[in-house]
C-alpha positions in Angstrom: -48.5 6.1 18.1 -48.1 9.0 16.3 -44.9 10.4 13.7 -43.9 12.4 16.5 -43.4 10.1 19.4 -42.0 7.4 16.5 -39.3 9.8 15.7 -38.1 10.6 19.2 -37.8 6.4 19.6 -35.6 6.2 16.3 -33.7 9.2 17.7 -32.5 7.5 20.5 -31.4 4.7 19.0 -31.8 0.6 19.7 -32.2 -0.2 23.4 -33.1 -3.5 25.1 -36.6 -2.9 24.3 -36.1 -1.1 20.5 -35.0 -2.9 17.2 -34.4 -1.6 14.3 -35.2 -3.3 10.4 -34.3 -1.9 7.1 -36.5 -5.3 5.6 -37.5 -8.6 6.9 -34.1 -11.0 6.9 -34.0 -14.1 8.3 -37.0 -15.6 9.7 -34.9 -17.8 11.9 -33.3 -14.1 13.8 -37.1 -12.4 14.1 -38.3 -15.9 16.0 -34.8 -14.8 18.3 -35.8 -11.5 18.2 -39.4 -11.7 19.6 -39.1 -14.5 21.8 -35.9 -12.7 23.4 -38.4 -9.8 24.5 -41.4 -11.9 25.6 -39.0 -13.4 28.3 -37.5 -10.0 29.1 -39.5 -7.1 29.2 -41.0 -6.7 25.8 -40.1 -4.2 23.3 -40.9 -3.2 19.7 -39.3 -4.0 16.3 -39.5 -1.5 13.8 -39.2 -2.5 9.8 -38.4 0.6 7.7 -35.5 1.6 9.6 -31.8 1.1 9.1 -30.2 -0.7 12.1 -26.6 1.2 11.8 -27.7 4.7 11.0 -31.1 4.9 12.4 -31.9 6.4 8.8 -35.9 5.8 8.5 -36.4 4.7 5.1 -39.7 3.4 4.7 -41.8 0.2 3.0 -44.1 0.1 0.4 -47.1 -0.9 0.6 -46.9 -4.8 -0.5 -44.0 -5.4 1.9 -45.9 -4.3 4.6 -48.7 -6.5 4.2 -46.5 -9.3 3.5 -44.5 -8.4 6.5 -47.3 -8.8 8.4 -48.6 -12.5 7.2 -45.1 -13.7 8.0 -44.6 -12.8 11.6 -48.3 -13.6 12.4 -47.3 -16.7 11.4 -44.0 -17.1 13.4 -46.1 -15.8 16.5 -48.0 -18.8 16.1 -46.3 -21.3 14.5 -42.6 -21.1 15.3 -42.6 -20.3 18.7 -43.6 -21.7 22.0 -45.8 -21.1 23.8 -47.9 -18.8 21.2 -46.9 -15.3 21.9 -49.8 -12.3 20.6 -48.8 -9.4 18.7 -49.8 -6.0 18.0 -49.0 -3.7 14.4 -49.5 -0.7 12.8 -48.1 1.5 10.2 -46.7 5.1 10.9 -45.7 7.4 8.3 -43.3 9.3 8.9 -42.0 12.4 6.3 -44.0 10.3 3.4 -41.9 7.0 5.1 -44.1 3.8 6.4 -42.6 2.0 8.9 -44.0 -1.0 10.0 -44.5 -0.9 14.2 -44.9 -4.5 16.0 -45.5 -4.3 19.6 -44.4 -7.0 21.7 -45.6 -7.6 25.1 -43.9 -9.4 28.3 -45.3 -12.7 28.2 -46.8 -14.5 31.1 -45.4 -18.0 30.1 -42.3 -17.6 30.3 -40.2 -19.2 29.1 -40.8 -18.6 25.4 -38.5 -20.3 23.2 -38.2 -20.5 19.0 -38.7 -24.1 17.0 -35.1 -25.1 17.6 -36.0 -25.0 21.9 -34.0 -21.8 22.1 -34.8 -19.9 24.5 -33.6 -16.3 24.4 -33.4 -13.1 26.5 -32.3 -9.6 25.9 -28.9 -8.3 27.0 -28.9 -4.5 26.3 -29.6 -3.7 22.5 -28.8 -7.7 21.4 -30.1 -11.0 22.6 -28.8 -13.9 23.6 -29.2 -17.7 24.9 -30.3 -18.7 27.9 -28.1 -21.8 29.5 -27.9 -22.3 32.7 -30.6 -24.1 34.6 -31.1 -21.4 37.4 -31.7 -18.6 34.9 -34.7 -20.7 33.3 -35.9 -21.1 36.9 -35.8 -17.8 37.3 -38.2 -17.8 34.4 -40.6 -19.5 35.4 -40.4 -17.7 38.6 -41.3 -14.6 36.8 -44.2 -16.5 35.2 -45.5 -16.8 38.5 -45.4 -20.4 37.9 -42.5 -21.3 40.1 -40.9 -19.7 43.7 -37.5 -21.0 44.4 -38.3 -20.1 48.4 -41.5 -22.0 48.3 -39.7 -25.1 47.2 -39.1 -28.2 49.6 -35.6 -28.9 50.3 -34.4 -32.5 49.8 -34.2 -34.9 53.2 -35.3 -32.6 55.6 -38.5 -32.9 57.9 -40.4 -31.4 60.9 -37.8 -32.3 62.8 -35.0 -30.1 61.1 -37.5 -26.9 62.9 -36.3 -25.0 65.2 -39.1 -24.9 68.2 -38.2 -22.2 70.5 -37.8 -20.0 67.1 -41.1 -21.0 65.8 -43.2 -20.5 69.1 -41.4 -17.0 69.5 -42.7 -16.2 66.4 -46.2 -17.6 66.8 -46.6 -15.5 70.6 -45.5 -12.2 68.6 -47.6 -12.5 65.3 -50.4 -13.8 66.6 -50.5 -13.4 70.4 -51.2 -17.0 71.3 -49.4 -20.3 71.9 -49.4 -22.7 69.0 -51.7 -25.4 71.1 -54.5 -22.6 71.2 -54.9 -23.4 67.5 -56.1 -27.0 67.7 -54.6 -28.5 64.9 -51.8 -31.1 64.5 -48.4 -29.7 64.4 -47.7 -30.9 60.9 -50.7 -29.5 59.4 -49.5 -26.1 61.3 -46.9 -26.1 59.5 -48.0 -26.6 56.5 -50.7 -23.5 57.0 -47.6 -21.1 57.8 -45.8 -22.6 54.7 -43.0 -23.8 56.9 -43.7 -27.0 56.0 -44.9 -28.8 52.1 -45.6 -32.4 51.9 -43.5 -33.5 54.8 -40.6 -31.3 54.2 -39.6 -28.2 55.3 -40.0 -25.3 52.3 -36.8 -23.0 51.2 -38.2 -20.2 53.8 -39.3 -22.2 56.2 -35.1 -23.6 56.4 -34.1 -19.9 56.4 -36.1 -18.6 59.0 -37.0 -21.5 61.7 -34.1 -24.3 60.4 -31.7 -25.6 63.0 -29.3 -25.3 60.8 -30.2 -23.6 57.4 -26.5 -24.1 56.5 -26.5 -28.1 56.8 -28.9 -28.3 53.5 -28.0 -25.2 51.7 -24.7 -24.9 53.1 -24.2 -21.5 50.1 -26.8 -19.4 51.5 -24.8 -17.3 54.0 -22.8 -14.4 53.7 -18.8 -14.3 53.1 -17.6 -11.2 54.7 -14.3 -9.4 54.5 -12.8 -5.9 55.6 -9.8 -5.4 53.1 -6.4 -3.1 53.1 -6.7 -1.3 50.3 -9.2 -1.3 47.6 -8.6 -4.2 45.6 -9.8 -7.3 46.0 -7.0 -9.2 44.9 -5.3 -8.3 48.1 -3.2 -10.7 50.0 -3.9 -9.1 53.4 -7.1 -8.6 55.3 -8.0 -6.9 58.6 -11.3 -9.3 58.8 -12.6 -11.8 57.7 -16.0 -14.4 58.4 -18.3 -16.6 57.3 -21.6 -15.6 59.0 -24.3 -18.7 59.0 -27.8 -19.0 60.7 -30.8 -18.0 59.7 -31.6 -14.9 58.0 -32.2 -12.4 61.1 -29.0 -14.2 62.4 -27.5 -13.6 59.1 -28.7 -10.0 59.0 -27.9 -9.2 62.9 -24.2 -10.6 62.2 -23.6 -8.7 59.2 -24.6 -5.6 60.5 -22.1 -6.1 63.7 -19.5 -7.0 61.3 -20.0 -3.8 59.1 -20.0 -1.5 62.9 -16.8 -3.8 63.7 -14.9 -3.0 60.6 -16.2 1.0 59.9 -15.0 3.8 61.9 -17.2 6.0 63.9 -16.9 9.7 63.9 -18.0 11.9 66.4 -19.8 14.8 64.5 -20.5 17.2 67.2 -21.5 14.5 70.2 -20.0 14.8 73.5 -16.4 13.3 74.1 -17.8 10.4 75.6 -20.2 9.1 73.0 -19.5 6.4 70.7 -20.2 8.5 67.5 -21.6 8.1 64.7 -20.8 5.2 61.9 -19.0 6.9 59.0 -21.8 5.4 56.8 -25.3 5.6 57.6 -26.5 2.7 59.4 -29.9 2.9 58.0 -28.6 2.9 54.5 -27.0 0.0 55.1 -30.0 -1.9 56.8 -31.4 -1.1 53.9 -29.3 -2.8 51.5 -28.3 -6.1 53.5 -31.9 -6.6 53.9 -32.4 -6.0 50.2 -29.7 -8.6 49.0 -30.9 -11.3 51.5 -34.2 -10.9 50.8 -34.5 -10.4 47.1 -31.1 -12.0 46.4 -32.0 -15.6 43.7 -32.1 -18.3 45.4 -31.8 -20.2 42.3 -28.3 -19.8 42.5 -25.3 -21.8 44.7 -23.3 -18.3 46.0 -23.3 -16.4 49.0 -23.9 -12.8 49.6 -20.9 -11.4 50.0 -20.0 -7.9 52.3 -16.5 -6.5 51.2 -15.1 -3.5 53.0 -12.6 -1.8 51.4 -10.7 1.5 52.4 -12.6 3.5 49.9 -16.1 1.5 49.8 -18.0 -1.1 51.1 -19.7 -3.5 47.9 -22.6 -5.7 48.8 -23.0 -8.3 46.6 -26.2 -10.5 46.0 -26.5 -13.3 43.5 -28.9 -12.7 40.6 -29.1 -9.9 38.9 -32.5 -8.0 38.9 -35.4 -9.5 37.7 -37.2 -8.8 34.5 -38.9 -5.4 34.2 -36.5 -3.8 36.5 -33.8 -1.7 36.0 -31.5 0.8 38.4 -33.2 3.5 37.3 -36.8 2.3 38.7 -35.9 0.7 41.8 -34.3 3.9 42.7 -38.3 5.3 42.4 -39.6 2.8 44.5 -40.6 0.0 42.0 -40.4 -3.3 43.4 -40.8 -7.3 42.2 -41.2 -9.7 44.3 -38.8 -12.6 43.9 -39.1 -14.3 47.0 -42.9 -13.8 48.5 -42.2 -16.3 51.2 -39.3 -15.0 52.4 -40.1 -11.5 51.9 -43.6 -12.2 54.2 -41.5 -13.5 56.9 -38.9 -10.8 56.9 -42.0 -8.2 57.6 -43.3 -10.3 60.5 -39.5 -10.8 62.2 -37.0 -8.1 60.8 -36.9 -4.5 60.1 -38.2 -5.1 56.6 -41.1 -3.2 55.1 -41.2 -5.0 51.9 -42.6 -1.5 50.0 -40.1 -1.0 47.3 -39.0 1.8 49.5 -35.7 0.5 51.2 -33.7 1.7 48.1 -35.3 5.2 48.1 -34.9 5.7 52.3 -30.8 4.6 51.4 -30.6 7.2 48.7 -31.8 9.6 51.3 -29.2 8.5 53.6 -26.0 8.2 51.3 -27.1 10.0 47.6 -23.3 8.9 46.2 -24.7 5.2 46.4 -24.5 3.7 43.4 -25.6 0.3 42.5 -24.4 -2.3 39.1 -26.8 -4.8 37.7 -24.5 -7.6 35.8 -26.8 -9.9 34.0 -23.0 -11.2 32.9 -22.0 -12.7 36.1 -25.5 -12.7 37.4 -25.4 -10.3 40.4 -26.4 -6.9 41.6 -24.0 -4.9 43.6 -24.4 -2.0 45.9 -21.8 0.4 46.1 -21.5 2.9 49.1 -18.2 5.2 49.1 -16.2 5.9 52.1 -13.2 7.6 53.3 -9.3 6.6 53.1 -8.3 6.9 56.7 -5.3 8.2 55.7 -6.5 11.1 53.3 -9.1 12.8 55.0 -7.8 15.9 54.9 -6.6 16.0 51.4 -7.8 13.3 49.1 -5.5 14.5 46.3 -2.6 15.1 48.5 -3.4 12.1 51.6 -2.8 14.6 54.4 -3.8 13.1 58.2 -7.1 11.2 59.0 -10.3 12.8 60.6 -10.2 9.8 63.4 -6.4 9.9 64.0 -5.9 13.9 63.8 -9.1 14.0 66.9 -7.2 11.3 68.4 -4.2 13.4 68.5 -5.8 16.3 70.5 -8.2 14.1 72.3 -5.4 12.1 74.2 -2.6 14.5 74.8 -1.8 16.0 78.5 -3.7 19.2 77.9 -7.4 19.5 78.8 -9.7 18.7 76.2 -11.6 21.6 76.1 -8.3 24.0 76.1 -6.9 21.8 73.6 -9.2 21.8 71.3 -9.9 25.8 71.9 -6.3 26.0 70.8 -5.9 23.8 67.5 -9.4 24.7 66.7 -10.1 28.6 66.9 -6.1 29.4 67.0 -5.2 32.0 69.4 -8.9 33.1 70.1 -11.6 30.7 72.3 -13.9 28.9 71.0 -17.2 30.4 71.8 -15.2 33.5 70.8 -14.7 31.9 67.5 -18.1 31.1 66.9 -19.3 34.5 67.8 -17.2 36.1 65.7 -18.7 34.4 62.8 -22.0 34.0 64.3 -23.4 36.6 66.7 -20.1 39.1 66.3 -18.4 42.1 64.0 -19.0 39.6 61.3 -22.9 38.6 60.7 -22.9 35.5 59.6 -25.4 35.9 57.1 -23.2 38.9 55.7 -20.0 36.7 55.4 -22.1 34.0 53.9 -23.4 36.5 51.5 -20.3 37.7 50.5 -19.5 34.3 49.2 -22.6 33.1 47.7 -23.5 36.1 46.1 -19.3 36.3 44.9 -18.8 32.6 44.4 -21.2 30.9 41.8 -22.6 27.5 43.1 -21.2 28.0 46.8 -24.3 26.9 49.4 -24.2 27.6 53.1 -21.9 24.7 54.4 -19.2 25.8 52.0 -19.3 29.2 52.7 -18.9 28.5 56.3 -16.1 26.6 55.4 -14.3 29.5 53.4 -15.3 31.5 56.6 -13.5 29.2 58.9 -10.5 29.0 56.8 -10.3 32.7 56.5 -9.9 33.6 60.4 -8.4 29.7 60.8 -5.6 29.3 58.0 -4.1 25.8 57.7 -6.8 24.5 59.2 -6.8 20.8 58.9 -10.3 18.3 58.0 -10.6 17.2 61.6 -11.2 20.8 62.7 -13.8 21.6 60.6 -15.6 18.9 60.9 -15.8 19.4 64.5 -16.6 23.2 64.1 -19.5 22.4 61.4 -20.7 19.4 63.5 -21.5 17.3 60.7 -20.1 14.2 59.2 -16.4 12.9 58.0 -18.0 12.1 54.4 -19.9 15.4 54.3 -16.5 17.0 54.9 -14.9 15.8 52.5 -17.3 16.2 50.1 -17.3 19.7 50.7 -13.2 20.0 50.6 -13.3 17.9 47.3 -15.5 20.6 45.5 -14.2 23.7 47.3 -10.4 22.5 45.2 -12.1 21.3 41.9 -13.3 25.2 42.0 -10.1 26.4 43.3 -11.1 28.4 46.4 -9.1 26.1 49.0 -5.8 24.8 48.4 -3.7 22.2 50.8 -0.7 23.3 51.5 2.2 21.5 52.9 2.9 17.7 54.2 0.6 15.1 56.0 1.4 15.9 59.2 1.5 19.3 59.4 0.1 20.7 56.6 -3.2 22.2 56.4 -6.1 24.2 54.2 -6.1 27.4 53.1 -8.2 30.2 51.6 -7.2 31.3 48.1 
């Protein structure tokens, strides 16, 4: 490492996997210190540096060397197992600072002389407690899968046979006789079965009744009014067990059930399209059954509220990974069982590219890793129903302003010629602003070229709104053909840079031009 690269590390300041020392202190708090980042993800401790400012002030000579004697021997002495470290000096401005390079270990978990054991939380450390969480080491390790464990009082008989020989025919083509071994030892081949007991993904995928031994690992699901979850009232609500295609296939109905469809240029007598991409949220109910830690008693949970929908899986993510590399495609396996059966029987690719393919679909996704409460949350944003139009102002919904022109006594097609394009026809409408005395391209020009960060979409909009004034959220979406969220998005920025305005009530009230 060179002065350079040292100084941009100091510049940022301590992170989960940077520490800062003016001296050596306590020997007691370096043990913490390193044993903390072999059961995380490794990091470095710097010596020469003050913690609070960042202000690099250096170490002479004998301090280093002394330095350097003391945590080789707290490396192997006062931790266990032994963990191997790596030092150098930098000198930076005339300043040597002391550099010692921790790795991840591959025994974990590491703990100090007291039996500690310690993991990094941000920029500090602290204790590991609970049981599951040092499972979950020694799953990382490699030394321990919670799915490949055998459950308590279960056997061969707790399989579910028409499952299994479904899944033998598709995999593999042939009936399981053809394979001319005993049916226990078959078992035990597809890791359905250890010892005479049926493993954690062998329940989950070919169990009678997965719920009758691990009667947590299902999903709690509930569509809300409002948007807190402290609310009384609830439009629906369900506790979806089976196995995990059956708990996948059920959540996905009950997310359709409880989300609206819009209908986003289709013909009047299609179904529409789900307000939230449906392969987004494949995507991320796969991802929290699949990768959720099975180490721990809780469902996963689907909450629908009027502005989101949160899916929650237990555990947070495992070591190494953070929110910024899964959304690149960077992927640890928690559950290699599980995950193997998912890519033989569900839509599951098992890539590290689920994550990336629901960023395509829904970029506002966010997702919260909370080591706290030991979860990892999805986050996808919707609508309110009843502030389409204007989110600021909570003018009339998408869904019920089409409703209102679909089902009244007029023809469709008139009606919507009417409310749409105002006293001129639709195809009329469009030509003008297409093919007519206004080139499109012209009028889009006009604003783009006017209007600093206006694309396309919005300049259609502004177009629309200038031959269509009052026009309410319903109408444009169906003019633009594109999506209730997309809409709304587009309204949203067009007001934050104070081209449209909404004027007047819910009802009746509409967008203008400025």
């Amino acid at each position: 490492m060179d002065s350079k690269e040292l100084q941009q590390i100091v510049a940022c300041g301590e992170t989960s996997t940077v520490q800062f020392k003016e001296h050596f202190s306590n020997q007691d708090s370096i043990a913490a210190e390193m044993v903390a980042m072999s059961n995380a993800c490794g990091g470095m401790i710097l010596f020469g540096i003050k913690d609070k400012t960042g202000e690099i002030t250096g170490l002479p000579y004998p301090e280093i060397q002394q330095i350097n004697s003391m945590l080789a021997n707290i490396a192997t002495n006062l931790l266990r197992p032994v963990i191997y470290i790596q030092t150098e000096t930098v000198i930076i401005d005339g300043h040597s600072v002391l550099v010692v390079r921790i790795a991840e270990g591959d025994n974990k978990p590491y703990k100090d002389l007291h039996g500690v054991i310690w993991t990094k939380q941000g920029a500090d450390k602290r204790k590991v407690m609970e049981n599951s969480e040092i499972i979950r080491l020694f799953q990382c390790s490699g030394m321990l899968y919670a799915d490949e464990q055998p459950i308590p009082f279960t056997s061969e008989k707790d399989v579910n046979g028409s499952i299994l020989d479904e899944f033998i025919r598709k995999e593999y083509g042939r009936e399981k006789e053809s394979f001319g071994v005993p049916y226990t030892e078959l078992l035990q081949n597809l890791n359905i079965l250890r010892g005479d007991k049926i493993t954690l993904a062998g329940l989950l995928f070919f169990g009678k009744n997965p719920q009758q031994f691990r009667p947590t690992f299902m999903i709690k699901a509930v569509s809300f009014f409002g948007n807190n979850i402290a609310g009384v009232n609830y439009r629906d609500s369900k506790d979806i067990t089976g196995t995990l295609p059956e708990l996948f296939e059920k959540g996905m109905s009950f997310l359709k059930a409880n989300l609206h469809s819009v209908q986003a240029g289709q013909g009047f007598n299609s179904i529409g399209q789900l307000e939230i991409s449906e392969i987004a949220l494949e995507e991320l109910l796969q991802n929290a059954l699949v990768h959720r830690d099975y180490t721990r008693n809780a469902p996963v949970r689907l909450l629908i509220f009027d502005n989101r929908v949160e899916i929650i899986s237990p555990g947070c993510l495992p070591d190494g990974l953070t929110v910024e590399s899964i959304k690149l495609g960077t992927a640890v396996v928690r559950n290699p069982f599980i995950a193997s059966f998912c890519a033989k029987i569900m839509p599951y690719r098992g890539l590290g590219s689920g994550i990336i393919r629901a960023l395509k679909e829904e970029p506002d996704l966010e997702f919260m890793n909370d080591p706290e409460r030991m979860q990892f949350t999805s986050v996808i944003g919707r609508v309110y129903d009843d502030k389409i139009d204007d989110p600021t102002n909570g003018s009339e919904g998408i869904n019920d302003h089409i409703n209102d022109h679909i089902n009244v006594d007029e023809g469709a097609n008139d009606h919507i010629n009417d409310h749409i394009n105002g006293r001129e026809g639709a195809n009329d409408h469009i030509n003008d602003h297409i093919n007519g005395r206004e080139g499109a391209n012209d009028h889009i020009n006009d604003h783009i070229n006017g209007r600093e960060g206006i694309n396309e979409t919005a300049a259609l909009i502004l177009a629309f709104l200038e031959k269509n004034p009052g026009a309410k959220g319903g109408e444009i979406m169906l003019f633009l053909q594109k999506g209730r969220a997309t809409i709304v998005r587009y309204l949203k920025s067009l007001k934050e840079k104070e081209l449209i305005e909404y004027r007047g009530s819910r009802k009746t009230g509409g967008y203008f031009k400025k």
